[in-house]
BALOBA-1460 file (C-alpha; in Angstrom, 3 decimals):
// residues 351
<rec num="1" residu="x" x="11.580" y="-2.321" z="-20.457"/>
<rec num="2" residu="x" x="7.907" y="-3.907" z="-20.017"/>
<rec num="3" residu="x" x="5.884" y="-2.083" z="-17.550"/>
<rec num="4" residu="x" x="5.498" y="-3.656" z="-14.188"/>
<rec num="5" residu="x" x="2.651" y="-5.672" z="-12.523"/>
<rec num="6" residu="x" x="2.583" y="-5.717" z="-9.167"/>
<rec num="7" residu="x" x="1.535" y="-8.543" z="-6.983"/>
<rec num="8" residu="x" x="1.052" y="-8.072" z="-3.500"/>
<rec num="9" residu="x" x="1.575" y="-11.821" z="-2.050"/>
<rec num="10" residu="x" x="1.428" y="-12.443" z="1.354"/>
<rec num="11" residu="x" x="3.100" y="-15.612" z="1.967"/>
<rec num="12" residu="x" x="2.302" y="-16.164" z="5.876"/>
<rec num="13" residu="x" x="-0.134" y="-14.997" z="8.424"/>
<rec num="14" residu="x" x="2.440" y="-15.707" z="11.143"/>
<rec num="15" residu="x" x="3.585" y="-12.273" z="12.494"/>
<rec num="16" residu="x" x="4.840" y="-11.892" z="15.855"/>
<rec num="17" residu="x" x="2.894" y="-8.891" z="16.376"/>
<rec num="18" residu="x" x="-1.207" y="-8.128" z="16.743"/>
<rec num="19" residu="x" x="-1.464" y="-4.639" z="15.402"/>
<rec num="20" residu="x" x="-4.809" y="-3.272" z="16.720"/>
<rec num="21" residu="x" x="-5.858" y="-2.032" z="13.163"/>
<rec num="22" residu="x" x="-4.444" y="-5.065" z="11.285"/>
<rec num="23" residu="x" x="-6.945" y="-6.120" z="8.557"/>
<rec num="24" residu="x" x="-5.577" y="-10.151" z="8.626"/>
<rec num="25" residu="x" x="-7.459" y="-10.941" z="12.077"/>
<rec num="26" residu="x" x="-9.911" y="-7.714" z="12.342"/>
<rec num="27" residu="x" x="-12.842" y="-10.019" z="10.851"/>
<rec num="28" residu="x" x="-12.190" y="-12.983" z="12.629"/>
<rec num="29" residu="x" x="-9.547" y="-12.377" z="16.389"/>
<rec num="30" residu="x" x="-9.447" y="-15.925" z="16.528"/>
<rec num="31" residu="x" x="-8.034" y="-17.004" z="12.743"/>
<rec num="32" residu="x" x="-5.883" y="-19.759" z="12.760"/>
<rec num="33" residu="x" x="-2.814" y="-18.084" z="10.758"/>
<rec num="34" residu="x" x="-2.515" y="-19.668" z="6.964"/>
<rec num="35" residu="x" x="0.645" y="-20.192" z="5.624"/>
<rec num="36" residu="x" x="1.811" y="-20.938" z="1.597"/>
<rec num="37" residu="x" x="3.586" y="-24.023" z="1.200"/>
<rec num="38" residu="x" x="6.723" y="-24.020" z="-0.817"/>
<rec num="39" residu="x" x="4.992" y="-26.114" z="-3.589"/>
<rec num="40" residu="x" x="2.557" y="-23.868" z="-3.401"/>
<rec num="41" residu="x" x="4.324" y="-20.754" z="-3.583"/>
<rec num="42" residu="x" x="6.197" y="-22.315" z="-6.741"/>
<rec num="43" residu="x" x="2.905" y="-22.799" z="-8.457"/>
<rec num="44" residu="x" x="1.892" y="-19.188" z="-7.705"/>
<rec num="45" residu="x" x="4.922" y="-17.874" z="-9.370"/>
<rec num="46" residu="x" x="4.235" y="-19.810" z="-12.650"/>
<rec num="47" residu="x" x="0.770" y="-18.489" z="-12.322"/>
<rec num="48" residu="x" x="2.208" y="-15.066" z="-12.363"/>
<rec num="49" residu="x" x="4.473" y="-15.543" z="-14.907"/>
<rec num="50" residu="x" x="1.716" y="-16.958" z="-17.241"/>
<rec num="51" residu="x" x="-0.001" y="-13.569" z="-16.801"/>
<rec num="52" residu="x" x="2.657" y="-11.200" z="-17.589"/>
<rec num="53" residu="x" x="3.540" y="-13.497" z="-20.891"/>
<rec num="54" residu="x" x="-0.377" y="-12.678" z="-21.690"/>
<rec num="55" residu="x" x="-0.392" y="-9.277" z="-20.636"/>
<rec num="56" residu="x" x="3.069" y="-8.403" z="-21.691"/>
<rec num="57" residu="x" x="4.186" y="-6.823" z="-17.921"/>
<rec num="58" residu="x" x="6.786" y="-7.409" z="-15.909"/>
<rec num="59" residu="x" x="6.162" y="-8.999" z="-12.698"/>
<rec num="60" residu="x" x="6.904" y="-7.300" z="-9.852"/>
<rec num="61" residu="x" x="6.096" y="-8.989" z="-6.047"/>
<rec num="62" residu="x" x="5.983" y="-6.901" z="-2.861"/>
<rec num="63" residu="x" x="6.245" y="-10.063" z="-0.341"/>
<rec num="64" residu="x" x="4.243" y="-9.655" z="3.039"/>
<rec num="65" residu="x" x="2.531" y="-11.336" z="5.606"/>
<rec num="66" residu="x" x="2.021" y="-11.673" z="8.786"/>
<rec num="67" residu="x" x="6.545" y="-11.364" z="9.091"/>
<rec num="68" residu="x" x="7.119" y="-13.076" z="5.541"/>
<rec num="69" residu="x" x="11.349" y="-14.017" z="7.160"/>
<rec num="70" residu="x" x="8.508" y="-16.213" z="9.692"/>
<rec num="71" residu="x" x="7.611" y="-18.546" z="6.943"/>
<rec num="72" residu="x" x="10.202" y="-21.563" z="6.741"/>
<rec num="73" residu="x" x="10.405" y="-21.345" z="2.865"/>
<rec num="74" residu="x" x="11.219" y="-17.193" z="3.026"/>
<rec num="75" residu="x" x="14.679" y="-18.206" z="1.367"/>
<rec num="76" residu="x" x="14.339" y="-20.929" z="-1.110"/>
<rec num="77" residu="x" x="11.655" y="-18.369" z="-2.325"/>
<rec num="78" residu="x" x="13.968" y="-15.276" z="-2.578"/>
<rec num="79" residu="x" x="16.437" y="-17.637" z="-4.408"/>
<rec num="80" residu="x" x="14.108" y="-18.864" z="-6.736"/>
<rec num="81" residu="x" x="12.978" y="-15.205" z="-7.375"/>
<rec num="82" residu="x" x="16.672" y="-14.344" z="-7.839"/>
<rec num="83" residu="x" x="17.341" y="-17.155" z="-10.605"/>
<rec num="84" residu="x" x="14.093" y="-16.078" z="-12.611"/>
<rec num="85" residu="x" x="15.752" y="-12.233" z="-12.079"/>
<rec num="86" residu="x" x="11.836" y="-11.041" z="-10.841"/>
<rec num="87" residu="x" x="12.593" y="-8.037" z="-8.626"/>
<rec num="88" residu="x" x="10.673" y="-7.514" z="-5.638"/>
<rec num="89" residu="x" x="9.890" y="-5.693" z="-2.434"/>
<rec num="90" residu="x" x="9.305" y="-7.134" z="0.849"/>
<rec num="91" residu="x" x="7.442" y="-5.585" z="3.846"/>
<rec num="92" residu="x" x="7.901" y="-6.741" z="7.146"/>
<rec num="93" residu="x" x="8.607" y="-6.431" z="10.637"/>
<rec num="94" residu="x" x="12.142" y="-5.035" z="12.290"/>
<rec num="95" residu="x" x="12.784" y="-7.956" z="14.972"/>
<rec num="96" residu="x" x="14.658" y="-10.265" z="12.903"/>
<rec num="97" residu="x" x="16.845" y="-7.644" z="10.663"/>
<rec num="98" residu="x" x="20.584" y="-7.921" z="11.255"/>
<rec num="99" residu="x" x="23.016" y="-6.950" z="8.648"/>
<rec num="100" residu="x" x="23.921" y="-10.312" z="7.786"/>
<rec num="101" residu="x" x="19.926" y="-10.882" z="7.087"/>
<rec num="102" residu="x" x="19.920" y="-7.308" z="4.979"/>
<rec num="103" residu="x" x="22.708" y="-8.154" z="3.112"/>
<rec num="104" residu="x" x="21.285" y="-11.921" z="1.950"/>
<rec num="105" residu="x" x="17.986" y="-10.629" z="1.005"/>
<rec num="106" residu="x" x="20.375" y="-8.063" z="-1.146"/>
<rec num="107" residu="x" x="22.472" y="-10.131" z="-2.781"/>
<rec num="108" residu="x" x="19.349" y="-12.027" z="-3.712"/>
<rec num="109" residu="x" x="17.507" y="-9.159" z="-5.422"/>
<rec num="110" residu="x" x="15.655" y="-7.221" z="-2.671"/>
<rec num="111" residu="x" x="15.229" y="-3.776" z="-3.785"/>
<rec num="112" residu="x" x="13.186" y="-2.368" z="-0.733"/>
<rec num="113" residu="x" x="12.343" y="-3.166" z="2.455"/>
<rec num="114" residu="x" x="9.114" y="-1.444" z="4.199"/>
<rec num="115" residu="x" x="8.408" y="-1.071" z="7.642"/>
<rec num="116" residu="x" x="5.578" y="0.644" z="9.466"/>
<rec num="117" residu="x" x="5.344" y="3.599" z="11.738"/>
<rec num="118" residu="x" x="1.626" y="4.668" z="13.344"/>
<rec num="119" residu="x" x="2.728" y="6.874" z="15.954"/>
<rec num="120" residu="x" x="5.084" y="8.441" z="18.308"/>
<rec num="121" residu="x" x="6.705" y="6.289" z="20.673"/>
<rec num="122" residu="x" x="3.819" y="5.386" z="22.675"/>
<rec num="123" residu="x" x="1.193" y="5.271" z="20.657"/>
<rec num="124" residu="x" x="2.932" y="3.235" z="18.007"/>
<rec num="125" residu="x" x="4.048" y="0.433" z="20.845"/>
<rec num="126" residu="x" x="0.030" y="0.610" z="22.066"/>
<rec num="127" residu="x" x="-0.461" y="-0.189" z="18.375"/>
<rec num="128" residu="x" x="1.780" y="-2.688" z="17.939"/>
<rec num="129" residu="x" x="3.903" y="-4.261" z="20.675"/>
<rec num="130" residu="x" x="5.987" y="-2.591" z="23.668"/>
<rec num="131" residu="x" x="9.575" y="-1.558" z="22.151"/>
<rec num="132" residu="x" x="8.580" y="-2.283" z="18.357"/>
<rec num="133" residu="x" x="9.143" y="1.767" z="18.206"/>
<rec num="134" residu="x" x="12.631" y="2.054" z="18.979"/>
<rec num="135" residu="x" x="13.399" y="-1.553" z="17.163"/>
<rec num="136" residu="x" x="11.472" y="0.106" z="14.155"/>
<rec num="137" residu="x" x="13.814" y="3.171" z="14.094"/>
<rec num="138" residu="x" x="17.045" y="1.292" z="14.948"/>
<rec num="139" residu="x" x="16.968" y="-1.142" z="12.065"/>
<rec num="140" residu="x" x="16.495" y="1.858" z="9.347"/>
<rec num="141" residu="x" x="20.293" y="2.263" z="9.444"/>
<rec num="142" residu="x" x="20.904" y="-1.449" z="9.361"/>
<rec num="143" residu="x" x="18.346" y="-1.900" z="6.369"/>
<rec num="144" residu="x" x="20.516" y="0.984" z="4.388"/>
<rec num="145" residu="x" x="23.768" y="-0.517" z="5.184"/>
<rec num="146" residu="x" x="22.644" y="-3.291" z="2.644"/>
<rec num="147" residu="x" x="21.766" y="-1.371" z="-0.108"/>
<rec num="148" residu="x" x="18.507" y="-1.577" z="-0.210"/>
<rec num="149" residu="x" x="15.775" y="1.142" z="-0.046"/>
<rec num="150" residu="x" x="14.493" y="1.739" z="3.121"/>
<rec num="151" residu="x" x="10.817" y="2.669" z="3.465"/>
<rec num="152" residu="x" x="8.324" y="3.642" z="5.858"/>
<rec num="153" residu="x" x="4.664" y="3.955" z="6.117"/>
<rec num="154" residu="x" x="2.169" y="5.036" z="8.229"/>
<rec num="155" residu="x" x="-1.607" y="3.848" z="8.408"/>
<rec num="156" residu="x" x="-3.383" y="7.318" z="9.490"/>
<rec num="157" residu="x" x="-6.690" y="7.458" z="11.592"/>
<rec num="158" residu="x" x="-8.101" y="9.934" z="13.901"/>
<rec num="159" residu="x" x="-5.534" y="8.392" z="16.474"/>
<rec num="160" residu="x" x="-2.734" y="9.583" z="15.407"/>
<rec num="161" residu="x" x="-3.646" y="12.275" z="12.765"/>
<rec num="162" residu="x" x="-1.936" y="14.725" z="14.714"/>
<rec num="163" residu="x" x="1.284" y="13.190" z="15.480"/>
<rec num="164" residu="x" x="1.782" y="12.550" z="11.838"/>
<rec num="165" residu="x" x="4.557" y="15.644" z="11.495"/>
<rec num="166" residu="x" x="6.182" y="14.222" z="14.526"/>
<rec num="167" residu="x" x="6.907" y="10.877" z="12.435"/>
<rec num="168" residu="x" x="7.694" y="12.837" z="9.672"/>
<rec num="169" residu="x" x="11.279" y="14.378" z="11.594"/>
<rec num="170" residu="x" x="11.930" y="10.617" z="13.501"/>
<rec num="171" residu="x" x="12.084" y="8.802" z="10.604"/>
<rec num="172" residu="x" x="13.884" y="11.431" z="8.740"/>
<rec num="173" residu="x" x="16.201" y="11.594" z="11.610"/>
<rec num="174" residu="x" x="17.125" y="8.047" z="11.264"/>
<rec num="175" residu="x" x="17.372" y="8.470" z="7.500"/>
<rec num="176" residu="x" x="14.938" y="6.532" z="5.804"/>
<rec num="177" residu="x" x="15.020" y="7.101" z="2.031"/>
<rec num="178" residu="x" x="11.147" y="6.685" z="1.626"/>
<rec num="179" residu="x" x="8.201" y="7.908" z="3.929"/>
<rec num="180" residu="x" x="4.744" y="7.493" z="2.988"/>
<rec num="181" residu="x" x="1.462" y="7.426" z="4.522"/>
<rec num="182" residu="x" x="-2.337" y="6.189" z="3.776"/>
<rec num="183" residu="x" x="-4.907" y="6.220" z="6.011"/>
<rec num="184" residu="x" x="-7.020" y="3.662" z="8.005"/>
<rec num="185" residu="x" x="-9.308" y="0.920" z="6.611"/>
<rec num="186" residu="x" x="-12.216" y="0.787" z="8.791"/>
<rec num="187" residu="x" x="-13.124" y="-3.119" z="9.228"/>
<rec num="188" residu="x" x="-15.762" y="-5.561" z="11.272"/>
<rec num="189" residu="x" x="-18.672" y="-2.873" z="11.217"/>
<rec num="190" residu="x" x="-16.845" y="0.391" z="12.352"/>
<rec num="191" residu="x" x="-17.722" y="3.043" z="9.736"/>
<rec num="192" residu="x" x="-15.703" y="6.325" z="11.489"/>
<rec num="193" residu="x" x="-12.195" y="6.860" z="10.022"/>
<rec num="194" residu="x" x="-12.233" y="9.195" z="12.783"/>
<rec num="195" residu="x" x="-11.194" y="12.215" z="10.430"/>
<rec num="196" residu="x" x="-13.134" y="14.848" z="8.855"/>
<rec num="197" residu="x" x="-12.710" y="15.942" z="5.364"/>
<rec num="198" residu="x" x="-11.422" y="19.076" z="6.772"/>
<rec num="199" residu="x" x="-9.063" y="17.694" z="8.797"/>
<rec num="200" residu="x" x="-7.284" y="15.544" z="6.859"/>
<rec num="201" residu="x" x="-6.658" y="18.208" z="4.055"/>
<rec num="202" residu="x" x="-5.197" y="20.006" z="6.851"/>
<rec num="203" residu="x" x="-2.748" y="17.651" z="7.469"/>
<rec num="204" residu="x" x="-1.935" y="17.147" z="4.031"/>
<rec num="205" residu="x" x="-1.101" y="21.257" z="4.510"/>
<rec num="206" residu="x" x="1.312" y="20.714" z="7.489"/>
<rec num="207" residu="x" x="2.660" y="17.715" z="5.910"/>
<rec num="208" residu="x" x="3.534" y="19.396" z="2.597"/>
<rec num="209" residu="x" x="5.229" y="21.926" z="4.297"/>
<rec num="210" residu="x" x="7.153" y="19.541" z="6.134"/>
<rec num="211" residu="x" x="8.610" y="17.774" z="3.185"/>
<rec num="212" residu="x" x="9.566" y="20.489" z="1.827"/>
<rec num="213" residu="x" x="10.964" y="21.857" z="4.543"/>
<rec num="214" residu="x" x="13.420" y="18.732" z="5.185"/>
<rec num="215" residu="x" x="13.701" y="18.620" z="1.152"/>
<rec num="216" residu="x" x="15.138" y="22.586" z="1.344"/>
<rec num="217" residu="x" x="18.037" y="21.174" z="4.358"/>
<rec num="218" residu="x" x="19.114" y="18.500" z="2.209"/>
<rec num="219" residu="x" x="17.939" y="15.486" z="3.593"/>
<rec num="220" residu="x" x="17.421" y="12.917" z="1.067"/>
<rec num="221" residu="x" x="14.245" y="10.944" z="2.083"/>
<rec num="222" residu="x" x="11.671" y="10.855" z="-0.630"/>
<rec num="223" residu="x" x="8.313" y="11.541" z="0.224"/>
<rec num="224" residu="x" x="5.437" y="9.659" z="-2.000"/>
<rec num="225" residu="x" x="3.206" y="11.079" z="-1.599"/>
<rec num="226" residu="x" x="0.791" y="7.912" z="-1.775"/>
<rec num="227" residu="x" x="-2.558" y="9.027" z="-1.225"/>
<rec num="228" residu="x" x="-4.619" y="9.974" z="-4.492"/>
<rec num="229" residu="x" x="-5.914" y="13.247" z="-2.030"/>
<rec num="230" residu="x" x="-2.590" y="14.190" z="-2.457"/>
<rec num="231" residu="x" x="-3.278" y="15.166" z="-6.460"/>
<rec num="232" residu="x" x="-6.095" y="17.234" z="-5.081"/>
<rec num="233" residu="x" x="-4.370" y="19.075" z="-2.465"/>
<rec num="234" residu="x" x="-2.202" y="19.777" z="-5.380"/>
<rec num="235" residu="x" x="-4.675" y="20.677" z="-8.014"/>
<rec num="236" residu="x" x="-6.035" y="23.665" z="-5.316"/>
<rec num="237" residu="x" x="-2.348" y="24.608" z="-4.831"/>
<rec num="238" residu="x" x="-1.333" y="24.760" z="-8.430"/>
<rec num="239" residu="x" x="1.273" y="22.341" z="-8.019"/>
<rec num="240" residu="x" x="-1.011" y="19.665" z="-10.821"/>
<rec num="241" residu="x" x="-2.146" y="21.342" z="-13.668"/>
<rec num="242" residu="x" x="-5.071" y="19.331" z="-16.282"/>
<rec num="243" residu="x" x="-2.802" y="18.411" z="-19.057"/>
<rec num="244" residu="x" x="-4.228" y="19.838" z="-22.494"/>
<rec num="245" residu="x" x="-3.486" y="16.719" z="-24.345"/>
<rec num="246" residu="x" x="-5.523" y="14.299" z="-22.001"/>
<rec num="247" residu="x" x="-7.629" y="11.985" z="-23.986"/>
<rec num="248" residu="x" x="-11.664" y="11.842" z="-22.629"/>
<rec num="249" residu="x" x="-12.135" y="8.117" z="-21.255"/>
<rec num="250" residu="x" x="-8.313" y="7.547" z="-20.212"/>
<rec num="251" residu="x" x="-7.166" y="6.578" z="-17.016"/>
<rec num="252" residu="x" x="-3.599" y="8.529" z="-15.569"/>
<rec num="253" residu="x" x="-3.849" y="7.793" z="-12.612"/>
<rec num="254" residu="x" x="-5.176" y="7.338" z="-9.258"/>
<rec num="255" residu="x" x="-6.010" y="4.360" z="-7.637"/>
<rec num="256" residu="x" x="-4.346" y="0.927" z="-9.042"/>
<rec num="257" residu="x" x="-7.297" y="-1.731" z="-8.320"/>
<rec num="258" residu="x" x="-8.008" y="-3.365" z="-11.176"/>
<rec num="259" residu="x" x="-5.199" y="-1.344" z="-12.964"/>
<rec num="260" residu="x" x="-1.765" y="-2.675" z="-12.631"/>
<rec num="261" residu="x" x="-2.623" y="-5.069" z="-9.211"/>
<rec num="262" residu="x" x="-3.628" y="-7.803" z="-7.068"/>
<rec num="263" residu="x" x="-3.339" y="-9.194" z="-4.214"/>
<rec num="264" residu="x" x="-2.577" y="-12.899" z="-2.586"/>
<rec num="265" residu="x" x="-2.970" y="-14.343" z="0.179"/>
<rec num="266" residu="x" x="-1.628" y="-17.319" z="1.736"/>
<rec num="267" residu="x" x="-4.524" y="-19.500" z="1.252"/>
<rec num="268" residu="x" x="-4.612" y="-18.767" z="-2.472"/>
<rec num="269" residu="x" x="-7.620" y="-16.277" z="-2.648"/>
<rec num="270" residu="x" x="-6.966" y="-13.196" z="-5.185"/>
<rec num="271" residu="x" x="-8.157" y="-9.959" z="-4.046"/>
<rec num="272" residu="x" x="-8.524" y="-7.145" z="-6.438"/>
<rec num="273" residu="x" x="-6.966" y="-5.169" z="-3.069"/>
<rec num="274" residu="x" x="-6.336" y="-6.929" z="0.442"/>
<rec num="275" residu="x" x="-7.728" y="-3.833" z="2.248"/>
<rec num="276" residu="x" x="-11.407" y="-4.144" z="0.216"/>
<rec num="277" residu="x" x="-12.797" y="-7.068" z="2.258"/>
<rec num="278" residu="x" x="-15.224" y="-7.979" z="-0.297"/>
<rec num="279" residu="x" x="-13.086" y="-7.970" z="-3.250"/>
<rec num="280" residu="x" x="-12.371" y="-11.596" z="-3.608"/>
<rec num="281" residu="x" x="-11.612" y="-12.635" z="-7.395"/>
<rec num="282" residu="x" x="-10.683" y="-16.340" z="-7.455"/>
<rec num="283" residu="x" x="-7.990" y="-18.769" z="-5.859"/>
<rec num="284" residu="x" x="-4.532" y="-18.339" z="-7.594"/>
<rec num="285" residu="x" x="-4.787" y="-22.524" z="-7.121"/>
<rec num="286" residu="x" x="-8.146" y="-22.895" z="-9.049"/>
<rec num="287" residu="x" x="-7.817" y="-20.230" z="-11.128"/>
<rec num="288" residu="x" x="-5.925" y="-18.254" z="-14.671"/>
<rec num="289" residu="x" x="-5.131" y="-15.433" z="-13.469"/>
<rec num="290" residu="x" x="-5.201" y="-13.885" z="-16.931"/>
<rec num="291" residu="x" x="-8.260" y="-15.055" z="-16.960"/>
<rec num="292" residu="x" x="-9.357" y="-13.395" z="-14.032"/>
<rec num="293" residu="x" x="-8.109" y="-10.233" z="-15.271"/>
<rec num="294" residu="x" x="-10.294" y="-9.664" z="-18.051"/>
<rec num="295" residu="x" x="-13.182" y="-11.214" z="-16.175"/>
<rec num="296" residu="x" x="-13.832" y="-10.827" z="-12.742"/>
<rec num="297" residu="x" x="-11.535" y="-7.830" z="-12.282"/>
<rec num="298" residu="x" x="-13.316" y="-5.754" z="-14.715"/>
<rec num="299" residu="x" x="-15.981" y="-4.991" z="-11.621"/>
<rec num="300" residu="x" x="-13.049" y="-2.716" z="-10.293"/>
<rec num="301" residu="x" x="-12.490" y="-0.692" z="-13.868"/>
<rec num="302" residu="x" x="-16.115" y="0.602" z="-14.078"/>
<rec num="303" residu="x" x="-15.050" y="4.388" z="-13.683"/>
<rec num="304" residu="x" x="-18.267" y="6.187" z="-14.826"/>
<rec num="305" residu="x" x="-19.939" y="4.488" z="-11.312"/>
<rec num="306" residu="x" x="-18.269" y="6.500" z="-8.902"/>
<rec num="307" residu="x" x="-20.634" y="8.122" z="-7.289"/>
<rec num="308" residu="x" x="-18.565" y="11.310" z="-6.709"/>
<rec num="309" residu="x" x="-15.613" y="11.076" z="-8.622"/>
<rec num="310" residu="x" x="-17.033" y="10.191" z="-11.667"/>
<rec num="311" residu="x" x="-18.622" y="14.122" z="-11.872"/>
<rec num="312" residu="x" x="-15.142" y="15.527" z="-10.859"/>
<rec num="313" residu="x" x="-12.713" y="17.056" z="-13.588"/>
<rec num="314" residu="x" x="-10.065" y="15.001" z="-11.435"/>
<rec num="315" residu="x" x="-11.523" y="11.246" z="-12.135"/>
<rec num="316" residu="x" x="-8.781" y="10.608" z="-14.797"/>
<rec num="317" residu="x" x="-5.827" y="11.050" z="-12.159"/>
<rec num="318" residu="x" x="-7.616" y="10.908" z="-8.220"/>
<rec num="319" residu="x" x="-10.586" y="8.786" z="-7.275"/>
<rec num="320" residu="x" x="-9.740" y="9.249" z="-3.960"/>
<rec num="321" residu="x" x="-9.174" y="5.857" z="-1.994"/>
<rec num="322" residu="x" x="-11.946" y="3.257" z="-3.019"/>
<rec num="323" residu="x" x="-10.726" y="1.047" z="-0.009"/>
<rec num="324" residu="x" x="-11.416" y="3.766" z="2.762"/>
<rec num="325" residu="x" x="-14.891" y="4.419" z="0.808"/>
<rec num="326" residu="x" x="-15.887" y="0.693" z="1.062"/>
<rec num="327" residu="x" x="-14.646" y="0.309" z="4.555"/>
<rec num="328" residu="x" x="-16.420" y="3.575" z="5.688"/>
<rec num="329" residu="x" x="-19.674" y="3.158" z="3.257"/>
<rec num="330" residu="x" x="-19.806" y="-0.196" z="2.304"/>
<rec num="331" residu="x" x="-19.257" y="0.498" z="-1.125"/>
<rec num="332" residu="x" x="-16.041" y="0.402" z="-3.495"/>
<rec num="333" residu="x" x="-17.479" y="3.260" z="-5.797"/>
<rec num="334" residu="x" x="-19.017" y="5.525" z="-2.521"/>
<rec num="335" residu="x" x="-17.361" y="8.616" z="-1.988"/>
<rec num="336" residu="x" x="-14.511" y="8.824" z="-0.477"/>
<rec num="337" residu="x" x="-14.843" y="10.186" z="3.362"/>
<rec num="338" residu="x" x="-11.911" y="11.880" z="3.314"/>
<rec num="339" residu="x" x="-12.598" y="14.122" z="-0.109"/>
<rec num="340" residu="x" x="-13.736" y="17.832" z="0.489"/>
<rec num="341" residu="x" x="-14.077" y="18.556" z="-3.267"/>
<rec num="342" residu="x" x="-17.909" y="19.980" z="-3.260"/>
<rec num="343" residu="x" x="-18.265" y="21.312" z="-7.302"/>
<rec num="344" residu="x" x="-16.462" y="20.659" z="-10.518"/>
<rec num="345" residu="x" x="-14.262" y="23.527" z="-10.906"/>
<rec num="346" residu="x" x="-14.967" y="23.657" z="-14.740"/>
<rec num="347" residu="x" x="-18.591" y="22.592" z="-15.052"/>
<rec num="348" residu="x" x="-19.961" y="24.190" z="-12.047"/>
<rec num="349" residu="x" x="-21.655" y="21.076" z="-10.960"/>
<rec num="350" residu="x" x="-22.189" y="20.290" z="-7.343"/>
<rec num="351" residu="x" x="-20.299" y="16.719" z="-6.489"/>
């Protein structure tokens, strides 16, 4: 089987929320929402296609907006996806899912469906809309009735940082097979993630024990553990071990920009990753995107420039988040806010 590429395409703007920390409008509050036309979104697809034949990958799309059911060409898209047999992914809103909805998007190749969580009850409804909590929760069941893969994520700040564990048991509660979280973007001049290094790897402590707490009563949700702190948390804890038979110069893991990734958005422009503001690449209209690939792109694969990471014994498989570092510093290869890795455990070296 080829390996995948994943394309993050978000066919609409239209959402029928306004999410306080949402990165579409957080440059610009007055953005008249873009939408792909269904010629369009035809063309993007052969685009696509054009670079897995290059690149020999797999395409994989995780369809998004805005609400991507808002768009009027959400189904002649998911059919045309389902004739070419490209799997996919959509993330969305709960407001519109009703079994007979879950069970179309199913039959038409839907694997997962991703909603978000970013607090308890009220915070997440101050976030988001009044009631989008309790519609959030409520369509988990409806979404697994289907067949397909219910997941949730949370976007983590110093807002809710601390009712993080309290998600955790709701959404487990409700039985979602996938919970994940990353943390905030900052955007439009704000700098403070509003966490300190400290903090965070505390949560990552109380979170971990969490999991594995609900993992040891036999609940089935899988936690990803999404964030590339995570393989540090677990490096200090034993749980990651340096393999012996890693190659100098590889690349395991860590952080997919300019990897196995891109982003779309409705108006054409390719982003080496939507929540990098200043990673434009080219218009998916004007441009190859293999051709972008082993051009423009290769700004994102210059590993040795990290500022931090590039001293750490970790750089292979971590990097930390690049987007929080350029949100927070202004820079893609800054350190990461978040990291509270101070030496290189074999070299000595202060990071």
């Amino acid at each position: 089987m080829k390996p995948y590429f994943a394309f993050q395409w978000h066919i609409t703007d239209d959402c029928d929320q306004r999410c306080k920390h949402c990165y579409i409008f957080a440059e610009d509050s007055g953005k008249t929402p873009d939408s792909m036309s269904w010629d369009e979104m035809r063309q993007l697809v052969d685009n696509c296609e054009d670079f897995c034949e290059m690149y020999d990958r797999q395409p994989y799309f995780y369809i998004t907006g805005g609400d991507p059911i808002l768009s009027p060409d959400f189904w002649p898209l998911l059919e045309l996806l389902s004739v070419k047999r490209i799997p996919f992914t959509i993330m969305g809103n709960p407001f519109h899912l009703t079994d007979e909805v879950c069970e179309r998007m199913k039959l038409l190749g839907c694997e997962k469906y991703q909603l978000s969580i970013d607090g308890l009850r009220e915070t997440h409804d101050w976030f988001r809309k009044p009631g989008s909590f309790d519609a959030t929760l409520q369509k988990i069941p409806v979404i697994n009735r289907s067949g397909i893969r219910s997941v949730v994520m949370t976007t983590v700040s110093g807002v809710n940082i601390h009712q993080v564990p309290g998600i955790i048991d709701e959404v487990v509660r409700a039985g979602a097979n996938v919970y994940a979280f990353a943390r905030y973007c900052p955007t439009s001049g704000e700098r403070d993630t509003g966490m300190t290094p400290r903090e965070y790897r505390h949560l990552l402590e109380v979170c971990d024990a969490r999991f594995k707490a609900w993992e040891a009563a036999g609940y089935d949700t899988y936690f990803n553990r999404k964030d590339h702190l995570w393989t540090l948390y677990q490096y200090e804890t034993g749980e990651f071990t340096l393999p012996e038979n890693a190659r100098p110069g590889m690349i395991y893991g860590g952080c997919n920009c300019g990897n196995c990734h891109m982003t779309i958005l409705p108006n054409g422009d390719v982003y080496a990753c939507r929540r990098v503001q200043s990673s434009r690449v080219g218009n998916v209209f004007e441009d190859r995107l293999a051709d972008l690939w082993i051009a423009e792109m290769e700004t994102y694969r210059e590993y040795g420039q990290f500022k931090k990471c590039a001293r750490c014994e970790l750089l292979p498989w971590c990097r930390g988040c690049p987007a929080v570092a350029s949100g927070a510093r202004g820079g893609f290869y800054d350190p990461d806010p978040q990291c509270w890795k101070e030496r290189n455990d074999i070299t000595g070296e202060r990071l």
